[in-house]
Every structure is written in structure tokens, then in C-alpha cells.
N, C-alpha and C positions, 0 to 999 in steps of 0.2 A: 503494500500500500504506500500511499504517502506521508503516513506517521513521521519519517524522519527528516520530512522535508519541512512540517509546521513545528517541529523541535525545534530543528535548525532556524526558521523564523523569531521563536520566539528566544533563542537563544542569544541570537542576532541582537534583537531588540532591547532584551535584558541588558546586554554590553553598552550596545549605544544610548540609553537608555541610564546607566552608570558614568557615562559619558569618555567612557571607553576609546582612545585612540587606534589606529591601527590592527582594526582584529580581524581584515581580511586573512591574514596571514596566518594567523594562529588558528581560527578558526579550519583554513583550505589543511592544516597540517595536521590538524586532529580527523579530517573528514578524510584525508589522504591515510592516516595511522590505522582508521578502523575500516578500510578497505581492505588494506596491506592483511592486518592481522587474522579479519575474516577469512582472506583466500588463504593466508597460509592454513589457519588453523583448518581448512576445507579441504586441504591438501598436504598434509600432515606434516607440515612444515616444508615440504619440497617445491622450493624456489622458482625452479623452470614452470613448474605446471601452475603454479598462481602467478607467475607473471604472465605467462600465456594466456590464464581466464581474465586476467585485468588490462590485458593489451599494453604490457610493459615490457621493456628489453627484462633480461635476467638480472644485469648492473644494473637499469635504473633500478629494479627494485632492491636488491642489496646496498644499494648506496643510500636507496629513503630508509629502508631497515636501520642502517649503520646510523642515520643522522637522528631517527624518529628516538631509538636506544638512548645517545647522547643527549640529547634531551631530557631525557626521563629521568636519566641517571643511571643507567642499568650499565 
């Protein structure tokens, strides 16, 4: 459904709303992390076959892997 897409709205909103600068970014990076993690976790962590379901080279997506980690702290 579209559930995630009036999250996303109001999550939006919430930020801007806080008067939030700059949350394209942080926002595209979490919406990009729980892609990421979805296909892997759908692909039992095997890289090629979730980049392939997400229309990503293999490197991009170990390199969004690599950056999303650094972030997080892990």
C-alpha cells in the first residue's frame, strides 16, 4: 500500500515543522538504508542478488552498506 508514503509525509512535516534544516538528505539516506536492509535481509545477506532486485551495481551497494554502517556506528 501507500502506508509508507503518508509516514514519510508526515515525517516530513514533523521536521519542517520543528523547523528543521536540510532533511532532504537525511531523510533520502534512511529511505535508501531500509531498502538496502530489506533486500538484503530478503536475500540472506547476498549482495549481488539484492542489488540486482534494487537495480544497483554490487559496489554501489557495498559502498551505501559501508557509508549507511559509518553512520550508525557499527
Amino acid at each position: 500500500g501507500e502506508g509508507w508514503r503518508e509516514d514519510l509525509k508526515r515525517l516530513a512535516r514533523a521536521r519542517l515543522a520543528d523547523g528543521e534544516q536540510g532533511i532532504y538528505e537525511g531523510l533520502r539516506r534512511e529511505f535508501d538504508a531500509a531498502l538496502i536492509d530489506a533486500a538484503l535481509a530478503e536475500n540472506a545477506g547476498r549482495r549481488v542478488r539484492a542489488a540486482e532486485q534494487l537495480g544497483l551495481g554490487r559496489n554501489t551497494l557495498t559502498r551505501k552498506v559501508g557509508a549507511s554502517r559509518s553512520r550508525r556506528g557499527k
